[in-house]
Every structure is written in C-alpha cells, then in structure tokens.
KOLNULO-428062 format. One record per residue: x, y, z of N, C-alpha, C, O, CB in turn. Coordinates in pm, 1 decimal, padded with zeros to 6 digits, always signed. Last residue first. Glycine has a CB too. Layout:
<atoms>
+----------+----------+----------+----------+----------+----------+----------+----------+----------+----------+----------+----------+----------+----------+----------+
|     n.c1 |     n.c2 |     n.c3 |    ca.c1 |    ca.c2 |    ca.c3 |     c.c1 |     c.c2 |     c.c3 |     o.c1 |     o.c2 |     o.c3 |    cb.c1 |    cb.c2 |    cb.c3 |
+----------+----------+----------+----------+----------+----------+----------+----------+----------+----------+----------+----------+----------+----------+----------+
|        X |        Y |        Z |        X |        Y |        Z |        X |        Y |        Z |        X |        Y |        Z |        X |        Y |        Z |
...
+----------+----------+----------+----------+----------+----------+----------+----------+----------+----------+----------+----------+----------+----------+----------+
</atoms>
This chain:
<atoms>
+----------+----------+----------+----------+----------+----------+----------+----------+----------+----------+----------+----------+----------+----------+----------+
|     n.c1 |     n.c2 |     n.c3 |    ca.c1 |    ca.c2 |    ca.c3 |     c.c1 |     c.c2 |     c.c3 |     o.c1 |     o.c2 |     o.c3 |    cb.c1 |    cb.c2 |    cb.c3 |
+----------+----------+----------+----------+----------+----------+----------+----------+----------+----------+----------+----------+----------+----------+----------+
| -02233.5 | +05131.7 | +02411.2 | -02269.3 | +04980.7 | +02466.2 | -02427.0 | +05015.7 | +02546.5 | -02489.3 | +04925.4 | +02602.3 | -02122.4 | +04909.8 | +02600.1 |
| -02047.9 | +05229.5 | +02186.7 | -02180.2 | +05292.4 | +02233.2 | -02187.3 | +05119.4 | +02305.9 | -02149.8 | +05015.8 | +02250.9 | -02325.1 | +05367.4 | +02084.3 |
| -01700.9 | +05300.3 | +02062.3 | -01805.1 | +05195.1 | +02089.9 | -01952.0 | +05300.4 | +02206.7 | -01939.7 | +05403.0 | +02273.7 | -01696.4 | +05031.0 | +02196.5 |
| -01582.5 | +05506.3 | +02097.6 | -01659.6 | +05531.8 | +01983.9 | -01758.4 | +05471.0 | +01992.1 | -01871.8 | +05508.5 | +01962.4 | -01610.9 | +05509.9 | +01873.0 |
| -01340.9 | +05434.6 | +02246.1 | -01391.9 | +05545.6 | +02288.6 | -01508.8 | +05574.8 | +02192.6 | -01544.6 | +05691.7 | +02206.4 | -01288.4 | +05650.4 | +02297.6 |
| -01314.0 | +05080.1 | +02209.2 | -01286.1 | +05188.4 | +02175.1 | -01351.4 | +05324.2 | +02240.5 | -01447.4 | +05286.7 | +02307.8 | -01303.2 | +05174.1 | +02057.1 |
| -01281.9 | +04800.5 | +02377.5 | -01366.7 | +04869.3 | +02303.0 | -01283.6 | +05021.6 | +02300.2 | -01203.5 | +05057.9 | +02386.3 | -01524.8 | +04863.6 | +02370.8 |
| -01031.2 | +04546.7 | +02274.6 | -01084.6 | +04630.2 | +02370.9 | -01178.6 | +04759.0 | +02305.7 | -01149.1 | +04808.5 | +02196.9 | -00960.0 | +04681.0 | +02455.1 |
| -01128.4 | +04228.6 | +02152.1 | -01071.1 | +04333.3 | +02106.3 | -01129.4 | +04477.5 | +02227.1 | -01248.1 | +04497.7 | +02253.1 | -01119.3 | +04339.5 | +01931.2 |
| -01099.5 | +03971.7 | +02288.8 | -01180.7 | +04011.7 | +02269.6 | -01079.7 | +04161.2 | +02223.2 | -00967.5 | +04180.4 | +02270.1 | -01287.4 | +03986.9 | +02378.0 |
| -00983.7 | +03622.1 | +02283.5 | -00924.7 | +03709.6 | +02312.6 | -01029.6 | +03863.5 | +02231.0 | -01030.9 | +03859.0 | +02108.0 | -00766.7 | +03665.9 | +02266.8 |
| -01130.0 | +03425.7 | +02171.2 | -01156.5 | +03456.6 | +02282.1 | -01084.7 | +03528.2 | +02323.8 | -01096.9 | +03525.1 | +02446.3 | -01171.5 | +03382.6 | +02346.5 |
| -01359.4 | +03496.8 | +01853.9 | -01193.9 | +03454.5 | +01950.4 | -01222.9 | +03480.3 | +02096.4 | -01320.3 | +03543.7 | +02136.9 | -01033.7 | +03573.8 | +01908.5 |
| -01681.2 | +03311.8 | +01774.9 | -01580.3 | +03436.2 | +01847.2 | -01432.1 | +03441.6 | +01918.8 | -01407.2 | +03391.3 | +02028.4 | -01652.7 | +03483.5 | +01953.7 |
| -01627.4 | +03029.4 | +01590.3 | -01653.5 | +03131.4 | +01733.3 | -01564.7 | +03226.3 | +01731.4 | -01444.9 | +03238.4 | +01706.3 | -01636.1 | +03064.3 | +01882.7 |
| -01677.3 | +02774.4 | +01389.4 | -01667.2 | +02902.9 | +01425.1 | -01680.6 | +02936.7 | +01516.2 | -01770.8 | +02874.2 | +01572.0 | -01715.4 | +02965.7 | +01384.1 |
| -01741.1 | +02510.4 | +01478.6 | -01631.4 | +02499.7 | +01457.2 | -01567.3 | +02660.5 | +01473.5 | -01463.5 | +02689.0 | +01533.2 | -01622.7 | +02425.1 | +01329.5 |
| -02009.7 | +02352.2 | +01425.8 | -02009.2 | +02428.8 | +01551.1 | -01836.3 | +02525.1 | +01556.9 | -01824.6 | +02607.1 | +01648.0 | -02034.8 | +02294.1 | +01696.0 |
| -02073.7 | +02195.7 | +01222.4 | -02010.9 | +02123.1 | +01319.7 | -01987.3 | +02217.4 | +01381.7 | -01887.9 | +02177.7 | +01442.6 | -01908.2 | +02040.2 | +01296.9 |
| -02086.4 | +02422.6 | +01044.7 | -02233.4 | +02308.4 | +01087.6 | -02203.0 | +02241.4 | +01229.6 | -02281.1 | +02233.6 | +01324.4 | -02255.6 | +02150.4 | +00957.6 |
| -01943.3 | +02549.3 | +01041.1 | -02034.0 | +02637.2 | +01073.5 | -02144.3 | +02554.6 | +01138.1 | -02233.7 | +02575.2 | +01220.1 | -02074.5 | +02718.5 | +00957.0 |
| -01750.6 | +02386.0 | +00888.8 | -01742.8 | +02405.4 | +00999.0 | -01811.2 | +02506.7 | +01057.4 | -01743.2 | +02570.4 | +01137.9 | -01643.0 | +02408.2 | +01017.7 |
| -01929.2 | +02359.3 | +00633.6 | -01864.3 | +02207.7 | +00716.7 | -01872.8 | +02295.8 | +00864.1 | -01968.5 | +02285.9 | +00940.9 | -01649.9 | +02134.0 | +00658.4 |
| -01912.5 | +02542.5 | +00493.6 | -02052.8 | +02475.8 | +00543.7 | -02012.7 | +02384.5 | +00674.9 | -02068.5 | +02359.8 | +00781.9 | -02129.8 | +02368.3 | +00410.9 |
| -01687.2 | +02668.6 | +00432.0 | -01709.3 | +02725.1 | +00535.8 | -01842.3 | +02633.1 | +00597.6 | -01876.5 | +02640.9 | +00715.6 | -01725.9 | +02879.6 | +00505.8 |
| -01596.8 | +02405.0 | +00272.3 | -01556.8 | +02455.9 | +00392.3 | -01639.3 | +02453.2 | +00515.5 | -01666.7 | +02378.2 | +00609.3 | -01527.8 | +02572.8 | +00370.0 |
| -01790.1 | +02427.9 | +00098.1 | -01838.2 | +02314.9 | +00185.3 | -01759.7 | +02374.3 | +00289.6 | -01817.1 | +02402.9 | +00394.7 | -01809.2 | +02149.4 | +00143.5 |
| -01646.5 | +02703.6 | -00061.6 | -01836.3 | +02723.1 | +00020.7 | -01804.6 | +02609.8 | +00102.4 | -01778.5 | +02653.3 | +00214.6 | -02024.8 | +02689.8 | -00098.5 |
| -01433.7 | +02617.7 | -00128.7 | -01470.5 | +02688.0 | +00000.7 | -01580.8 | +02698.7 | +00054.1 | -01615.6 | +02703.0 | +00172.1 | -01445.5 | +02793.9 | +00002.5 |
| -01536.6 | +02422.2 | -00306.8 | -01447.0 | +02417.4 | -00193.7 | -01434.0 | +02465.7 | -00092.5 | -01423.0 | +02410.7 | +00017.0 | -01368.4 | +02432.8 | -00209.8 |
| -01651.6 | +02593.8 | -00483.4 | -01698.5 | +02499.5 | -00403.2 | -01660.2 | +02440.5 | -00269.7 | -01723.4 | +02418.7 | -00166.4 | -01700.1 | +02423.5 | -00467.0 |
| -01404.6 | +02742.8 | -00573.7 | -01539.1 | +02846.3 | -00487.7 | -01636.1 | +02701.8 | -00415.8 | -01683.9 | +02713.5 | -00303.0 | -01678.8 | +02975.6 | -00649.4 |
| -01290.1 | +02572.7 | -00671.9 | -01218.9 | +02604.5 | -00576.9 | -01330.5 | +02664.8 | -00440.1 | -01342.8 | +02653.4 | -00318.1 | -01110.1 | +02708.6 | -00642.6 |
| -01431.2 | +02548.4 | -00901.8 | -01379.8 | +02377.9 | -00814.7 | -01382.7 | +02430.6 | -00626.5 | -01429.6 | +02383.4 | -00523.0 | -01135.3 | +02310.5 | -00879.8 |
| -01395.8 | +02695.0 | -01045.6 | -01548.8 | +02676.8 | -01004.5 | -01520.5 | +02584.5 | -00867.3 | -01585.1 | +02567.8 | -00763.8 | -01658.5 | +02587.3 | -01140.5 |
| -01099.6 | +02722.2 | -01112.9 | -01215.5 | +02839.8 | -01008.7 | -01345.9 | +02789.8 | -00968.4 | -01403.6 | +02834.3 | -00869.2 | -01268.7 | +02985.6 | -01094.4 |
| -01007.4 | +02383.4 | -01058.9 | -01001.1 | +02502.0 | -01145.1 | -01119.4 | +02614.9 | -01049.0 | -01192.6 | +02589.2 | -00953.4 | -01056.7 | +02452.5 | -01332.0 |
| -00738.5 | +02318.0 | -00871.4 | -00814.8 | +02357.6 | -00841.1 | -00871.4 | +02437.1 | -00980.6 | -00809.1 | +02535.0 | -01021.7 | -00781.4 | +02409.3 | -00726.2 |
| -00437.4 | +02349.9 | -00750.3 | -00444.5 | +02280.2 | -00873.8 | -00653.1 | +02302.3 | -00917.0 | -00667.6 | +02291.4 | -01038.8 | -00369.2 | +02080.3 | -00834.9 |
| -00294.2 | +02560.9 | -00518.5 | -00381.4 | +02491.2 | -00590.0 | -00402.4 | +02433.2 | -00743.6 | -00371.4 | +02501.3 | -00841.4 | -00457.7 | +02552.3 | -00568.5 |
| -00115.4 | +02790.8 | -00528.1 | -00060.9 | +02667.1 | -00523.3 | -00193.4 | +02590.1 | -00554.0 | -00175.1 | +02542.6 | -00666.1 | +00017.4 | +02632.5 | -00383.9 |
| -00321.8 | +02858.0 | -00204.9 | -00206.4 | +02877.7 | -00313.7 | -00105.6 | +02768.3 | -00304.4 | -00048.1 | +02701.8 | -00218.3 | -00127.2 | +03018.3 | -00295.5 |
| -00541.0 | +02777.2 | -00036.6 | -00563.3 | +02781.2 | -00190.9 | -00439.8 | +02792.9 | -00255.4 | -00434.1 | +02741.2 | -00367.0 | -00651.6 | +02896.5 | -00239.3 |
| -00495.7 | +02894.9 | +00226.0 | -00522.1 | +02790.8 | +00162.2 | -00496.8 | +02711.2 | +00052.3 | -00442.3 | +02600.9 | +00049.3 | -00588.0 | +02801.1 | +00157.8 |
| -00402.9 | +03154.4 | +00136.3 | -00333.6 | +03111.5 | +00233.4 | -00335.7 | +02933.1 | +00189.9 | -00244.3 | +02863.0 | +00146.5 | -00404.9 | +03167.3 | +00384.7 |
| -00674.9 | +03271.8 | +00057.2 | -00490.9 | +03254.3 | -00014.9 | -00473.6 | +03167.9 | +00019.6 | -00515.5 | +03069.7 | -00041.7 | -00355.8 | +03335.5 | +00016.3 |
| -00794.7 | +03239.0 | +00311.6 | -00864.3 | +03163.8 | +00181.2 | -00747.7 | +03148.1 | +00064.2 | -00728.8 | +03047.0 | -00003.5 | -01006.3 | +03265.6 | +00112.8 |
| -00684.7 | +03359.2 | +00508.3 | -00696.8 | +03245.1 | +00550.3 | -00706.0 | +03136.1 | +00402.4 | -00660.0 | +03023.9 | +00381.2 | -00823.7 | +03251.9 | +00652.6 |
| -00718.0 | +03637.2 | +00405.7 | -00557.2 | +03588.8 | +00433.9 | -00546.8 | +03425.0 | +00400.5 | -00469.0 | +03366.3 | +00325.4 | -00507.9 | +03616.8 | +00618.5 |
| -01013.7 | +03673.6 | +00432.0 | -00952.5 | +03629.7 | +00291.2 | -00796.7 | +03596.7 | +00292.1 | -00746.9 | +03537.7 | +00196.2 | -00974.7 | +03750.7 | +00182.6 |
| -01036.8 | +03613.9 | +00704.3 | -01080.0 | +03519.5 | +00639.6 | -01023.6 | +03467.6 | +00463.9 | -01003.6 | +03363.0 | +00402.0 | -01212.1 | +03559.3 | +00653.8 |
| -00732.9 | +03645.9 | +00852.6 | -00863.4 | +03687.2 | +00827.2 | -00921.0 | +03604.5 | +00725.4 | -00849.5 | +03526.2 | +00662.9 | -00869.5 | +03824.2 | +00790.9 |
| -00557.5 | +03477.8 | +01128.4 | -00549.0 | +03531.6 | +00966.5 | -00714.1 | +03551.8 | +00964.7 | -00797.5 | +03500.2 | +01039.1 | -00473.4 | +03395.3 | +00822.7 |
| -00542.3 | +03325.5 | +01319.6 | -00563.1 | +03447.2 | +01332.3 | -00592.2 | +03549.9 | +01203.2 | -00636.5 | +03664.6 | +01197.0 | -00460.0 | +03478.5 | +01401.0 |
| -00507.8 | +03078.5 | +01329.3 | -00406.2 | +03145.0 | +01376.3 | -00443.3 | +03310.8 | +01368.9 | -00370.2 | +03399.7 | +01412.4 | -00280.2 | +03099.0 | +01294.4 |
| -00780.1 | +02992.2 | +01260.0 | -00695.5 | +02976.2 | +01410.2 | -00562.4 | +03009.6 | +01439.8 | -00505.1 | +02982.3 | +01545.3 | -00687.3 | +02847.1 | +01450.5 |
| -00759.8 | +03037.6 | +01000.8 | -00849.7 | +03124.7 | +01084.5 | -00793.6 | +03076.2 | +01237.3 | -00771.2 | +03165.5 | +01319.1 | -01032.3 | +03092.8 | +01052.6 |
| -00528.3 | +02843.6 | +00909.7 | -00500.4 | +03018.5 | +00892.0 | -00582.6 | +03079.4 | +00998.4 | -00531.1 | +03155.0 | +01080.8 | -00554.8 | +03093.8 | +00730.9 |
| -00706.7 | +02584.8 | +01008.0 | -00555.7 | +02609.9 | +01047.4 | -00540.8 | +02781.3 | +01067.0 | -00539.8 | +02842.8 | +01173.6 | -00441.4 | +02545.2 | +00910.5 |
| -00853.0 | +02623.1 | +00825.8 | -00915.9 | +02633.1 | +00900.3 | -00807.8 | +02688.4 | +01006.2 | -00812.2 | +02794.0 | +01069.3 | -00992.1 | +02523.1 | +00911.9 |
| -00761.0 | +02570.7 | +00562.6 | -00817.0 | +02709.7 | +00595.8 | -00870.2 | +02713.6 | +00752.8 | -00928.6 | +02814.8 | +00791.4 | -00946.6 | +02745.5 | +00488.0 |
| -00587.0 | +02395.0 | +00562.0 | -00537.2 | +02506.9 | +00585.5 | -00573.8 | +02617.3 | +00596.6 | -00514.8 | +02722.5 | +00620.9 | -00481.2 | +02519.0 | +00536.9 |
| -00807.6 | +02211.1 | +00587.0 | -00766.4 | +02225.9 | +00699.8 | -00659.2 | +02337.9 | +00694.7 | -00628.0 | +02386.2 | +00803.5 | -00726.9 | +02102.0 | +00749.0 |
| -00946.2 | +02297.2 | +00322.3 | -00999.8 | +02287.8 | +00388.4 | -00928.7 | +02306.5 | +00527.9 | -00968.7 | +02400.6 | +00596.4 | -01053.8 | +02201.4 | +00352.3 |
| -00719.1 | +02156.2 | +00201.5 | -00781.7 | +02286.2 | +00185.4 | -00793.3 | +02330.6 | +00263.9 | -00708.8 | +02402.9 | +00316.6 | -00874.5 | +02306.4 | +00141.2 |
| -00732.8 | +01865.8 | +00209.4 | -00613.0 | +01999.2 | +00265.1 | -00662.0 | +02124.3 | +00243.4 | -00597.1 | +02206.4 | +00308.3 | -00461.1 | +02008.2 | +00183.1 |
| -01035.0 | +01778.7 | +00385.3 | -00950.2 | +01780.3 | +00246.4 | -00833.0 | +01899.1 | +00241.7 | -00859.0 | +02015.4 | +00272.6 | -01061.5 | +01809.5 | +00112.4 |
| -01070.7 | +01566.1 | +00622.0 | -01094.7 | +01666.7 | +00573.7 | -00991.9 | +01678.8 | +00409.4 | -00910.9 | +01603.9 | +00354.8 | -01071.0 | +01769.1 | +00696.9 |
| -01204.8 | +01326.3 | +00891.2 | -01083.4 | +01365.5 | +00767.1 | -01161.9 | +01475.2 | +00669.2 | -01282.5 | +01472.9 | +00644.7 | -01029.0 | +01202.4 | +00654.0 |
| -01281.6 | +01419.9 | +01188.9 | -01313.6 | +01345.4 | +01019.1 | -01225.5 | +01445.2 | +00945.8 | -01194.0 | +01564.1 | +00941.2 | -01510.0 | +01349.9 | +00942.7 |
| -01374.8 | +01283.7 | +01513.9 | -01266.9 | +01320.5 | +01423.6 | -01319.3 | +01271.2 | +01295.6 | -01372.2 | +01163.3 | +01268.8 | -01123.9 | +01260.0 | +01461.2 |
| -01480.4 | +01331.1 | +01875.0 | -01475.8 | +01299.0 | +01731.4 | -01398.7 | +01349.0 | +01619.9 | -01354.3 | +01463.3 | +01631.1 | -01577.6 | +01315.3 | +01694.4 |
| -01539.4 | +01238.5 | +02225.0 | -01393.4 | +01342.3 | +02129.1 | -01469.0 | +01223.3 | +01968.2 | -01493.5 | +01103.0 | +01960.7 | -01106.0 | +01286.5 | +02217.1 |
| -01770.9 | +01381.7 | +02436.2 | -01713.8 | +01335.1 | +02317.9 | -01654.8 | +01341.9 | +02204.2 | -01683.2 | +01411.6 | +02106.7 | -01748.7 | +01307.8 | +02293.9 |
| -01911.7 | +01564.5 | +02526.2 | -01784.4 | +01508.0 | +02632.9 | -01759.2 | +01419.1 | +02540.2 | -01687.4 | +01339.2 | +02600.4 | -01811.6 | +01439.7 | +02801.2 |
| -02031.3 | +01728.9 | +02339.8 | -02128.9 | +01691.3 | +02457.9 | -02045.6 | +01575.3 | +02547.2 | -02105.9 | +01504.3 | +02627.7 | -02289.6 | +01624.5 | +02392.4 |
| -01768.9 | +01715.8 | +02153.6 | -01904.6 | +01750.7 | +02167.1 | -01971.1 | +01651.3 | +02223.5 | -01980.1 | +01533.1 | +02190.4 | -01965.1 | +01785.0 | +02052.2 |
| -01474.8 | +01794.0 | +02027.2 | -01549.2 | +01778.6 | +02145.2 | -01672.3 | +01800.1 | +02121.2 | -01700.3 | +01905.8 | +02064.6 | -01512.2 | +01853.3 | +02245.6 |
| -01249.9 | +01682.2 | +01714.8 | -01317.8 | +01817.3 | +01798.3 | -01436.1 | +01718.3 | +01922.9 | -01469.0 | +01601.1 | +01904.8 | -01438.7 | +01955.6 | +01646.0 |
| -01036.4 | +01743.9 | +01458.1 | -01051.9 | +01611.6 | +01609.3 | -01119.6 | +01760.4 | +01689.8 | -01077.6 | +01873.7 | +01713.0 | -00831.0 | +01508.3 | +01717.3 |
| -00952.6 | +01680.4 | +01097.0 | -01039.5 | +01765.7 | +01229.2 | -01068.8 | +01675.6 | +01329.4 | -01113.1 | +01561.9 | +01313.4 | -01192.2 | +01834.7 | +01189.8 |
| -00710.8 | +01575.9 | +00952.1 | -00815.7 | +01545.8 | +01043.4 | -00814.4 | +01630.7 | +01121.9 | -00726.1 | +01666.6 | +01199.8 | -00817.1 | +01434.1 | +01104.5 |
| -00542.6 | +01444.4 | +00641.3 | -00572.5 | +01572.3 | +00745.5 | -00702.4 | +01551.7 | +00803.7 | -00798.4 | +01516.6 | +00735.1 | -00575.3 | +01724.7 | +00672.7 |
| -00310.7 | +01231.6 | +00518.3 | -00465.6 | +01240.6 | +00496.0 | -00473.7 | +01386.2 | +00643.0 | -00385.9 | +01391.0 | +00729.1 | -00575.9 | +01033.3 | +00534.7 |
| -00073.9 | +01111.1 | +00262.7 | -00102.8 | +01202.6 | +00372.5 | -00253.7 | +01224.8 | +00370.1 | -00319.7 | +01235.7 | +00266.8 | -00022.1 | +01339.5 | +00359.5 |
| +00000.3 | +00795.4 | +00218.4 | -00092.7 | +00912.8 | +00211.6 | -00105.6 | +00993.0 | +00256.3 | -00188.3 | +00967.6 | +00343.8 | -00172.3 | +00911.4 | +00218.3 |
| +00178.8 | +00529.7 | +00085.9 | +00134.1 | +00589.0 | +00245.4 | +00079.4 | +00727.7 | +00163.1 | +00122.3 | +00754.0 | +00050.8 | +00295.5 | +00619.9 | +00397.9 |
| +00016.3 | +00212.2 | -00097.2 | +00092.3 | +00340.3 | -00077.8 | +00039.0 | +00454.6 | +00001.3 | -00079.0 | +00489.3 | +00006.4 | +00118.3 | +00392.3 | -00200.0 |
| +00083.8 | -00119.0 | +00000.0 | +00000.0 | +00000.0 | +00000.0 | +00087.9 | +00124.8 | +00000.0 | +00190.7 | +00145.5 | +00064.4 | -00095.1 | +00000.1 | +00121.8 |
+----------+----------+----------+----------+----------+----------+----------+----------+----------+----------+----------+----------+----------+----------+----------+
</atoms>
C-alpha cells in the first residue's frame, strides 16, 4: 500500500472526542483562521498553489465554510478586542 497524507479535524461535543478527515484545503483554511489570519488571508493562504479550477475552488470553500459552521467549529476569539472610545454599549 501506498502511504498518504490524509488531514483530520478532532473536535469535542457533549464530552465526546470525534474526528473526520478533511480535504487539505480545507484544513489550511481552518488552520489560517486559528491562527488568526482573516478570512480572505486564511482563503490565499489555503488555496495557493492549488491545482483547483475556479469553479472547483469556490466549491471548496463554500463546503468549507458549510462544514465548519455546521459542526459548531466558528466562534468568536476569545481574546476580545478592547472597546474603543466610539463603541456605544
């Protein structure tokens, strides 16, 4: 057999650890937004270097972002940006 690199999301829910393989894309986009990169940093970031034709790619990202919006995966950072003298609360 020939060895593979394969990429896995491993995440918690309701005290249970689960994991599914993902497509490199995908985990370098997810990777970029957890380091902090913005979304379109995150979507380069991903993507370059792709073999991918454009329709391929915009799919790609749409399941992405579907994937981990579904599975709960987005959130607010938890490091919070301090409010400004402008903010109204």
């Amino acid at each position: 057999m020939r060895q593979e690199r394969i990429h896995l999301a491993i995440h918690r829910y309701d005290d249970s650890v689960y994991y599914r393989r993902i497509e490199e894309e995908t985990f370098e986009l997810l990777d970029a937004l957890r380091g902090g990169a913005s979304v379109a940093e995150a979507a380069t970031r991903a993507f370059a270097g792709s073999k991918l034709t454009p329709e391929s790619l915009a799919d790609r990202l749409r399941e992405s972002f579907s994937l981990a919006s579904e599975l709960g995966w987005l959130c607010r950072s938890a490091v919070e940006e301090p409010y400004s003298s402008e903010t109204v609360v």
